[in-house]
Structures are given as C-alpha cells and as structure tokens.
C-alpha positions in Angstrom: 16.2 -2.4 10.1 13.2 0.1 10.8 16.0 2.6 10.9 17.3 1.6 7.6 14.2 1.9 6.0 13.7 5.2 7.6 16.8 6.9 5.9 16.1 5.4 2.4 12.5 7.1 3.1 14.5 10.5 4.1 17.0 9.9 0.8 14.2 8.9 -1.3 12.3 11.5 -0.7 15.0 13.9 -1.8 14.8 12.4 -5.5 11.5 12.9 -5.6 11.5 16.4 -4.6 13.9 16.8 -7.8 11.9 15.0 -10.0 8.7 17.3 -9.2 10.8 20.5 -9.5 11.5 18.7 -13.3 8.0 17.6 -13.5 7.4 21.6 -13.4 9.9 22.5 -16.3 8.7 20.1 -18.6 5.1 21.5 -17.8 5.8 24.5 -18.3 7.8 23.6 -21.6 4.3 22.0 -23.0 2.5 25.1 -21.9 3.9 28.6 -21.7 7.8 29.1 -22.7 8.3 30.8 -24.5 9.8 29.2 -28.2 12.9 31.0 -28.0 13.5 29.4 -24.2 14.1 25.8 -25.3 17.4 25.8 -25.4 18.4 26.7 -22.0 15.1 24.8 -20.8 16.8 21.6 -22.0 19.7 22.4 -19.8 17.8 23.1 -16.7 16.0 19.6 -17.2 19.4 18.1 -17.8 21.3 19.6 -14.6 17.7 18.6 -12.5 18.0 15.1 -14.1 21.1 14.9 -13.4 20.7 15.6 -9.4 17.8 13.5 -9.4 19.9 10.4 -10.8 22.8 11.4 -8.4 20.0 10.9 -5.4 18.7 8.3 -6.8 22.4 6.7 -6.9 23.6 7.6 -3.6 26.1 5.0 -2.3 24.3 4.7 1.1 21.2 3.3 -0.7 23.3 0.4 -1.3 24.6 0.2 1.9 21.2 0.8 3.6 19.6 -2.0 1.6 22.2 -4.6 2.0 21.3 -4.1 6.1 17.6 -3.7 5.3 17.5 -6.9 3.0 19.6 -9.4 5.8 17.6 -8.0 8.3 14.5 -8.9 7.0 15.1 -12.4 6.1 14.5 -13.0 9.7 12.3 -9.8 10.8 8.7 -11.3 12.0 7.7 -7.3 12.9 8.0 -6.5 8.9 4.8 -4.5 6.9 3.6 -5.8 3.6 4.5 -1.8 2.7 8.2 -2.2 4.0 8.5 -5.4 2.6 8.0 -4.0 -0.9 9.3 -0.8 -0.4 13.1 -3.0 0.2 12.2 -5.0 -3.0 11.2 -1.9 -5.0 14.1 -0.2 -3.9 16.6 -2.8 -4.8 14.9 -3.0 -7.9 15.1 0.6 -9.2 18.9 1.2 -7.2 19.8 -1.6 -9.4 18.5 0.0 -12.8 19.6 3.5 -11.8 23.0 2.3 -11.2 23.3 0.8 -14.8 22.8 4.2 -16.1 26.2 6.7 -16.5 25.1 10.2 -14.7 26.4 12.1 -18.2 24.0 9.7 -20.4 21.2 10.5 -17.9 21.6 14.6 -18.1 22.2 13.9 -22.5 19.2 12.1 -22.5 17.2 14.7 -20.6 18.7 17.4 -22.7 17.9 15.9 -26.2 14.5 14.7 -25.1 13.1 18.3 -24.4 14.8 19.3 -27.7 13.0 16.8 -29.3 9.8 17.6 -28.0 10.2 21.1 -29.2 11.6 19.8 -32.9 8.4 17.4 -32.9 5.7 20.6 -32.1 7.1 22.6 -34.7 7.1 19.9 -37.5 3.6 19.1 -36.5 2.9 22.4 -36.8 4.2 22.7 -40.0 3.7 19.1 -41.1 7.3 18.5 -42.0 8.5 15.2 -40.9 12.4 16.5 -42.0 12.4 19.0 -38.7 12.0 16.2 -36.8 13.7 13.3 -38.0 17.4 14.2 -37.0 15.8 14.2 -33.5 14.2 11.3 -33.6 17.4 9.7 -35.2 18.7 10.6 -31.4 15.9 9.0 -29.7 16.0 6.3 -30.8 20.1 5.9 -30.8 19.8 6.9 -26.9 16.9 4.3 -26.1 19.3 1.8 -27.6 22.0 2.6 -25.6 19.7 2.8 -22.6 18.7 -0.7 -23.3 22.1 -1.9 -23.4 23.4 0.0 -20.1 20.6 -1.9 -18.4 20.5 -5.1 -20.2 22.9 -5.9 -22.8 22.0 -9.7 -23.3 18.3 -9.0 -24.1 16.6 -7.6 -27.3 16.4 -3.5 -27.0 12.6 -3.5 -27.1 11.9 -6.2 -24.8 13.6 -3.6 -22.2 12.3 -0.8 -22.9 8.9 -2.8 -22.5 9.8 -3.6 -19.1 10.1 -0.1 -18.2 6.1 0.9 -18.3 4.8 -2.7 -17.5 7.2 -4.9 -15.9 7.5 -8.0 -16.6 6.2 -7.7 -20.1 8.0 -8.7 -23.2 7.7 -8.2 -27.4 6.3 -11.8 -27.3 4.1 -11.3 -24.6 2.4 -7.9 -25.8 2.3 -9.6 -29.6 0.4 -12.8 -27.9 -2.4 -10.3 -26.2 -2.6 -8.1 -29.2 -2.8 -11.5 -31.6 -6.5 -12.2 -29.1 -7.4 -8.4 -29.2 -6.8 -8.0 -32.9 -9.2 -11.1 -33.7 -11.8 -9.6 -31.8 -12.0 -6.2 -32.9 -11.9 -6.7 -36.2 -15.1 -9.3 -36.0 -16.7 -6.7 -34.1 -16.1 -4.0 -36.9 -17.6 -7.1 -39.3 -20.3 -7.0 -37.6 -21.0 -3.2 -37.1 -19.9 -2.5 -40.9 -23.7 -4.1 -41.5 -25.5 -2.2 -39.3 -27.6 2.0 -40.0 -24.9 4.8 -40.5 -24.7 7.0 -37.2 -25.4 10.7 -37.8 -22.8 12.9 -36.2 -22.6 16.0 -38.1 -24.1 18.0 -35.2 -20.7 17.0 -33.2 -19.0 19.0 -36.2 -20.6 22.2 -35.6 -18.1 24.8 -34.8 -17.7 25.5 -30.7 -15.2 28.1 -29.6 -12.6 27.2 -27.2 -14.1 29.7 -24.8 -17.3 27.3 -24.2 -15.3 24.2 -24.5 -12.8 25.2 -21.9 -16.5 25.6 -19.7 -17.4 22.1 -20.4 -14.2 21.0 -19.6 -14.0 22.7 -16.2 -17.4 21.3 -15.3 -16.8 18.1 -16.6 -13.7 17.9 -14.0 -16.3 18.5 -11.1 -18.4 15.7 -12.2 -16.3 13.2 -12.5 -14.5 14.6 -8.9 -11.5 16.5 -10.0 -10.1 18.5 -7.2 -9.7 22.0 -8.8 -8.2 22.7 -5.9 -5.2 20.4 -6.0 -4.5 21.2 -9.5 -5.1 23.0 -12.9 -6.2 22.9 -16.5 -4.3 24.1 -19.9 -4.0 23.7 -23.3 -1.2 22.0 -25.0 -0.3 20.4 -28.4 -0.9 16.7 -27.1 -3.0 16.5 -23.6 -1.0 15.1 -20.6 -1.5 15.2 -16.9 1.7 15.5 -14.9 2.4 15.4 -11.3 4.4 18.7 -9.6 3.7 17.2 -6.2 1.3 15.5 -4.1 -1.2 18.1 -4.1 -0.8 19.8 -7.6 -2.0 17.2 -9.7 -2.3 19.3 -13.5 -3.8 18.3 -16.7 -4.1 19.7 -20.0 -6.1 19.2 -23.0 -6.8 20.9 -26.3 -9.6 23.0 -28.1 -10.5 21.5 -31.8 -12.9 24.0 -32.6 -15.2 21.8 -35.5 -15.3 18.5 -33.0 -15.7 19.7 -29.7 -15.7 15.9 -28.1 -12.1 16.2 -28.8 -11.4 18.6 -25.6 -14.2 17.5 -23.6 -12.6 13.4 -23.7 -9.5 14.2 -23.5 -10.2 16.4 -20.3 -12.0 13.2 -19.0 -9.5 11.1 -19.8 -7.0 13.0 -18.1 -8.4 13.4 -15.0 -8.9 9.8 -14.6 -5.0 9.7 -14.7 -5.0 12.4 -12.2 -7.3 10.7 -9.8 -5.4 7.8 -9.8 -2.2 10.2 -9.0 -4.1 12.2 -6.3 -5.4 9.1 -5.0 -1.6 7.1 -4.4 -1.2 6.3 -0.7 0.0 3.0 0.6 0.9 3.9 4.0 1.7 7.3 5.1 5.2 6.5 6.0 6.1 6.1 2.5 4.5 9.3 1.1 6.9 10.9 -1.2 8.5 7.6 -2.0 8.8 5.5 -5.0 5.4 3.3 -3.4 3.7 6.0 -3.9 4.2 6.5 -7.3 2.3 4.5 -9.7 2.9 1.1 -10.5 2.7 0.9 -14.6 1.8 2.8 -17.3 -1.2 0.2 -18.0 -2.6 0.2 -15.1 -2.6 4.4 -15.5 -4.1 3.8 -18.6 -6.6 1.4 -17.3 -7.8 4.0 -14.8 -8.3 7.3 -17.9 -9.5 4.7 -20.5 -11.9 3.5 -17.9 -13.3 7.0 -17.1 -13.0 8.4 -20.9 -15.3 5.8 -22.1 -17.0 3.0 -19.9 -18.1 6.1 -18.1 -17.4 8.9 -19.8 -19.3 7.3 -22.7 -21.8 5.8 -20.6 -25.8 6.9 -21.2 -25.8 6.5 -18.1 -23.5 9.4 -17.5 -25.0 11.8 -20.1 -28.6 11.4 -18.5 -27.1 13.4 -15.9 -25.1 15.7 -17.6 -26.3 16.5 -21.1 -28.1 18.7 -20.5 -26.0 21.4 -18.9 -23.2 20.3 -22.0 -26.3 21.0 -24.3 -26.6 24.2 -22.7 -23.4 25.1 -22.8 -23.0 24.3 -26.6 -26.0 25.9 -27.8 -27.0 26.0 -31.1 -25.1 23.1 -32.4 -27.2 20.7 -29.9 -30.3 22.6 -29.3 -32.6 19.7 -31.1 -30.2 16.9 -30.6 -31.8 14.6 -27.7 -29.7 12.3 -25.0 -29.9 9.5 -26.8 -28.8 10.5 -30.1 -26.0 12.5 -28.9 -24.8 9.5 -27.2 -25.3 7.2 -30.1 -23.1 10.1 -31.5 -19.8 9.9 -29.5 -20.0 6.6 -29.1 -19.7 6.4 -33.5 -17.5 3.0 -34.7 -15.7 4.6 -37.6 -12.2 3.9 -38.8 -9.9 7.2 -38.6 -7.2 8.6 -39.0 -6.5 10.0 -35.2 -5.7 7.8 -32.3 -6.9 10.2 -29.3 -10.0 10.9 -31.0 -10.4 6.8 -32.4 -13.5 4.8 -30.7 -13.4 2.3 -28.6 -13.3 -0.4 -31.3 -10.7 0.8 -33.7 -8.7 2.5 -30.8 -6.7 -0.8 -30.5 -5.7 -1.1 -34.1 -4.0 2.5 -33.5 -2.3 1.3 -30.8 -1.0 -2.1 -32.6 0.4 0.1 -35.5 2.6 1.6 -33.0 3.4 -1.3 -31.4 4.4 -3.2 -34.6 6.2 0.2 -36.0 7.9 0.6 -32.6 9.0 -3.2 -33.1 10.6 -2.4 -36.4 12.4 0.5 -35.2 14.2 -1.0 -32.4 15.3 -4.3 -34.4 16.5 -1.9 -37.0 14.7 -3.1 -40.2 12.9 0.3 -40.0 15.0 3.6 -40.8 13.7 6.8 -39.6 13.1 8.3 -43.7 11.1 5.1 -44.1 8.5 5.6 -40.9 6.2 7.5 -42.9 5.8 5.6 -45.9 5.6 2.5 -43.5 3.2 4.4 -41.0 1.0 4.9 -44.0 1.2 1.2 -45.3 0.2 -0.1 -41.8 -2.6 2.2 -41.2 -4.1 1.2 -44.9 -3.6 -2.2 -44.1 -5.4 -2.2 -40.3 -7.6 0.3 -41.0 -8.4 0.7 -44.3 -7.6 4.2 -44.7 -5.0 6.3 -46.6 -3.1 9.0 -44.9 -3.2 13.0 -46.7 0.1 14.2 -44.5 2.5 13.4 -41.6 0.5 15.9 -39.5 -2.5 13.2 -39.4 0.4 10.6 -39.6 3.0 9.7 -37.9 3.4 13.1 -36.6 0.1 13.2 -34.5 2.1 11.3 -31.1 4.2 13.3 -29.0 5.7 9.8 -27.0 8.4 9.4 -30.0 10.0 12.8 -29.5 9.9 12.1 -26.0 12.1 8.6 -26.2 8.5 6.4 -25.1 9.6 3.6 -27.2 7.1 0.8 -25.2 4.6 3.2 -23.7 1.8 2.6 -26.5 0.9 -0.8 -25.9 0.1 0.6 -22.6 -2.9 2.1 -24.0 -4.3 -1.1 -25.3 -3.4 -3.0 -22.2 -4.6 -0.4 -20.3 -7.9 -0.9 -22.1 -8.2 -4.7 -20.9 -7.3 -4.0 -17.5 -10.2 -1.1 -17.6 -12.6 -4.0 -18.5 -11.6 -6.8 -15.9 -11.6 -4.4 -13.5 -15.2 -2.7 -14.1 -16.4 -6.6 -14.3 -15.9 -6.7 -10.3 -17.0 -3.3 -9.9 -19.9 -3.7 -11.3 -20.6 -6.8 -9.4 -19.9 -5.7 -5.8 -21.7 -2.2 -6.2 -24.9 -2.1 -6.6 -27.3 -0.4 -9.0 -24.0 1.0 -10.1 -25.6 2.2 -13.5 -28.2 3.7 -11.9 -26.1 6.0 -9.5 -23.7 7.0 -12.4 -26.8 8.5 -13.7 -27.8 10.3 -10.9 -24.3 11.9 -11.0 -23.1 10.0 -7.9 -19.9 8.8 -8.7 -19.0 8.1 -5.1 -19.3 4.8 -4.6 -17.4 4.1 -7.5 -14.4 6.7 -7.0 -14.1 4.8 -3.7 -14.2 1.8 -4.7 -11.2 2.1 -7.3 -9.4 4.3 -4.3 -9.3 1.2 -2.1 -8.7 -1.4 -4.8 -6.3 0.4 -7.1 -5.5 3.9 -6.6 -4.4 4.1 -2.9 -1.8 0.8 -3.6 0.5 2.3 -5.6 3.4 0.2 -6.3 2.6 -2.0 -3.3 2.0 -4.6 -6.1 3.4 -5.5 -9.1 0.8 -4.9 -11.7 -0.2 -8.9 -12.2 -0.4 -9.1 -8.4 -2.7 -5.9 -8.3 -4.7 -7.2 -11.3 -5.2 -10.6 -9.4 -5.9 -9.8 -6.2 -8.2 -7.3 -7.2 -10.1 -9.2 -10.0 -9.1 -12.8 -8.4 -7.4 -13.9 -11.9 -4.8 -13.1 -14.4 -5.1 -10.6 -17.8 -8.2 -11.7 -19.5 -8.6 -10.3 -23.2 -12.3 -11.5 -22.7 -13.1 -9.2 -20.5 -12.8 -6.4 -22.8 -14.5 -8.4 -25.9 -17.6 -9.3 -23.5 -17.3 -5.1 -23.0 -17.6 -4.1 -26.5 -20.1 -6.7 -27.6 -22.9 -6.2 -24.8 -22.1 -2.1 -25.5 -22.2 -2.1 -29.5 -24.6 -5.1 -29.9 
C-alpha cells in the first residue's frame, strides 16, 4: 500500500504543479495584462485547466486507490495523514470524474472572460456589459451541479464545494441565529454618541498607503520574502506555489482603512497558505491545500478585525501609521482613531462594512444567490432585487450598480456558495479566539507589545499546519472541543461594542 500512496503523491503532485502555473495566469490577469490580452489569456487558462483535470483524472488514480483502499482495511502500520489522504483522494477522483474534460476547459475559458466583462462594467457602472456573462455563469454552475449531483438542488452543491457538508438549509439555520443577533446589537448601538470619523476621510495618496500596507505585512509576520503585494480591482491572495504566497489590495485615496484592512485581511489568508503542512510527505498534495473556504475566512476575518481592530494592536502600531499618514492624523490620539475604524454604521460596501453589519452583506448574497440558482431570479432582475434586499436589511438605498451588485468579483468568477463563507468564516474566527485566548496568556497584552508570536504559533499548530487532514467540523471540534457555536461570535461583539 505505502507504494500506492507514493505514486498518487508523485501523480498528485503533477496536478498541482498545473494548477500553480494557472494560479499565475489568473494573477497576472487581475494585475498587469494588458486589456487587449484577455482573449488569448482565457485560452491559456482553458488548455492549463484542461491538463490539470486530465491529471487530476488519470485512470491509475482509480486503480491506485482501489489497492490503497483494500489494503488499508486491514493495514495496522497506517498514518492518520495517509489515512485521509486515501479518503481525500477518493473523494475529489470521484468529483473530478463527474466533470467532462471539454466543460472543464469551457468553464475556465468563460470564467476569465467574465472576470474581464465584470472589471469593465464596474468600471463603467453598466450592469448590461456584464450580464450576458453572468447569464453564462450561472448556466455553467448549473450544469456543474448536475454533472456532479443530479438528484440534489443546484445550490445545495455548489455549497458543498467551499464547506463540505453544508447545505441551503443548514447555512439559512446559522444565518436565522446570526441575523437575530446582529440586528439587536445594531438596536442597541443605534442609542448610543455618533463616532467622529471624518479624519479617516482625509485624502492619503496611494504612495503612503502602499507604505502602511508593506509595514503592516511585517507586523502581523508576512514573509515578504515568500511573496508579493499589488493592486487590483477586488483584493485576493492567491497561491503560485509553496513559497510564493501573493496578495493584493487596493488604494481608495479619501478612506485609507480601505487598503490598509484589506492588506491585513489578506495576509491572514496567506499565513494560513504559507503555514499548510501536514506531513512532509504530502507536500504538494491535495492535504496540503486548505480545507474550506470558512475556515480561510476564519483565519483573514480573525486577523482583519479581532486583531487587526484590536486597541491592543494599535498601541503598538499607531504611531508609525500616524506617522506615515501625516496631516490627516496629526491630532487624532490612539483611542479615538480606534474608536474610529471600529465605527457601526450601515453601508453600502461589503469589504469595507464593520463587524456588525458585515453579516447582513453577506446574507443578501446568500439569499440572492438562493434565488438565482432556484431560478425565480433572472439576471435583468438582480439589480432591482439587490437594491430591495439591501433596503430591506440595511436600511439603505442604492445610487448605482457600481456600489451594487457590481462591487463583488465572485459572480463573474462562477463562486455561486463562496459568500456565506465569509459569515461562517466569521463564527469560526470567534470560537476559535475563545480557546486562544484561554490557553495563552496575557495574550492582549503581548499583541500590544507587537509580539504576535505566540499567537501565530498557536493557530500554525491548531489550524494552519493541518490542512485538509480534517474535515472542517472535525478541525473545529477538535480544536475548540465542540461543534459551530453562533454564540461565540455574539459573546464577541457584545463584550467589544458594549
């Protein structure tokens, strides 16, 4: 058997190589081609997605598995890292298999001409450039959720695909709890002083907020060294190899907290990605890739704002930011700029939402995206109902698309089920700093003192280093020694905003 699992290490490997070498098209795409290049871009993605399936495919992973799998049933010599590397293997040969080679390369090829279509109508706030595109996205992750499971709803599918095990009913129960919450929580702030933020409004050029960016990285122990910093429409961090981790961000030059959040954000998905290493053998492999989008999420929304947001972090590093912005902060003090960015106020963009209201964002998707996929929403309808959901959960109306339903690049992309990721990544965050902060101590007071060792350790062990050792319910459990607890994240917000 240890021979068996040796050559589907060797074959797997292979995929993996491919998917990095499209990892760096599509960053390059976000970043530097040039506009006129997107139409032979998409067919470079396409023939690399294509070779990556075919890999991913390969007959002798069938045959290799078989022999792994009988074998083990009786192996007493087995790893808890080969064990799961059979059953993650099966798993994904299984779903790959479902999946024709030509829709594969089609969907790779449409996706990166939708991502171009969606820039340019955001850019032009002109939902008409995109929606033919989108039209395609969503008719391809339909057909996608048939090839791999015909007899269940299209959504709950796609769902499966960034959190498995997860279904419509399951994310709408959470999100029922999460909902109740927040909006209690807004009750109760709507009564308290208005927060002065002006000052954040002030203009900053990119030029000093790339600076705070790049130091920002170094505190919170970026390795600029094993990766690299741009500027693109809608931030991302994507993963060229084990060692080139990059991220991006963007420059709004009248609200620099904007780049400097997202940069944060960002590099907690990075750490996570740079951090991946079940076993050595398996390097390069599908267990050491990570194992859901929520539990990404959990490790940027975690960084972004229960430490990102932190006093406790700003004590340390205000004043080189204040330094760095000049002017616009010169008689602001710590604590008012941190009552600042930490400001509960219903708006209009998602990325840039606090921590209270963030969910509500992510709900509207959710609920839109539930629409969508059971067909009672057409694609000339999604902004009027985008609007009509955002005035009724946040109270706001909507001047264009641009601000709209234009503002998410995961659409044009085909991430129909990757939002609710954010929320449940924001739960997960919470139940897992709960234990943190109970089994490292004085934690408060070393994240003020800039020492974020202890703490970047401590997730390494417990979450980043697994990869998809677990399944994300096991991770969550035997890390936090109990299921997804909503309360976790209420007790969060209440203690912070009380």
């Amino acid at each position: 058997m240890k021979q068996e699992i040796a050559k589907l290490v060797e074959l797997d490997r292979q995929r993996t190589l491919l998917t990095h070498i499209g990892a760096v098209l599509g960053w390059d795409q976000e970043t530097y081609l040039p506009e006129k290049g997107i139409e032979e871009r998409s067919e470079q993605l396409s023939l690399i997605e294509g070779l990556a399936h075919e890999k991913a495919v390969d007959p002798q992973i069938g045959e290799l598995l078989a022999s792994a799998e009988a074998a083990a049933e009786t192996a007493e010599d087995l790893s808890p890292e080969e064990a799961a590397y059979i059953k993650l293997t099966r798993r994904e040969f299984d779903k790959e298999t479902k999946l024709p080679s030509e829709f594969v390369m089609e969907y790779a090829k449409q996706a990166s001409l939708s991502q171009a279509a969606w820039s340019q109508a955001k850019s032009a706030n002109d939902f008409s450039l995109f929606a033919p595109h989108l039209e395609t996205m969503i008719r391809m992750n339909k057909e996608r959720a048939a090839y791999l499971d015909s007899g269940r709803k299209p959504y709950d599918v796609l769902l499966d695909l960034y959190e498995y095990g997860s279904t419509e009913a399951s994310i709408a129960a959470v999100f029922s709890v999460m909902k109740k919450d927040l909006v209690a929580l807004l009750d109760k702030i709507a009564g308290q002083p208005p927060v002065d933020d002006a000052f954040l409004h002030a203009p900053v050029s990119a030029e000093i907020q790339a600076k705070m960016s790049r130091y920002l990285m170094d505190a919170v122990g970026y390795d600029q060294k094993r990766g690299r910093l741009d500027t693109t429409a809608h931030p991302f961090t994507t993963t060229l190899g084990r060692d080139d981790v990059r991220i991006t961000t963007r420059y709004v030059e009248n609200y620099f907290p904007s780049s400097i959040f997202s940069t944060i954000h960002e590099s907690g998905h990075a750490l996570y990605e740079m951090n991946i290493d079940p076993h050595p053998d398996f390097r390069g492999t599908r267990l050491a890739e990570a194992v859901s989008m929520a539990v990404h999420e959990s490790q940027s929304r975690m960084l972004e704002n229960f430490v990102g947001r932190s006093r406790a972090f700003w004590e340390k590093h205000y004043p080189a930011i204040q330094a760095m912005a000049g002017e616009p902060l010169a008689d602001v003090d710590v604590d008012r700029f941190v009552k600042a960015i930490n400001k509960v106020e219903r708006s209009l963009i998602r990325t840039e939402a606090d921590e209270v209201t963030y969910g509500l964002h992510v709900i509207v998707r959710f609920e839109l995206e539930s629409a969508i996929m059971s067909g009672s929403l057409a694609v000339k309808d999604i902004p009027q109902a985008w609007n009509a959901k955002i005035k009724e959960l946040l109270g706001l109306d909507v001047p264009n698309d641009r601000l709209g339903c234009l503002q998410d690049v995961h659409w044009s992309m085909g991430a129909f089920g990757y939002f609710p990721s954010y929320a449940l990544g924001n739960l997960y965050a919470a139940q897992f700093w709960e234990v943190m902060q109970e089994q490292i101590p004085n934690l408060e007071q070393k994240i003020s003192r800039g020492e974020l060792g202890d703490m970047q350790q401590w997730l390494k062990v417990n979450v980043h280093s697994k990869g998809s050792l677990y399944l994300p319910g096991e991770l969550l459990q035997k890390v936090t020694g109990k299921p997804l607890d909503p309360s976790c994240f209420a007790r969060y917000l209440n203690k912070k905003f009380s």
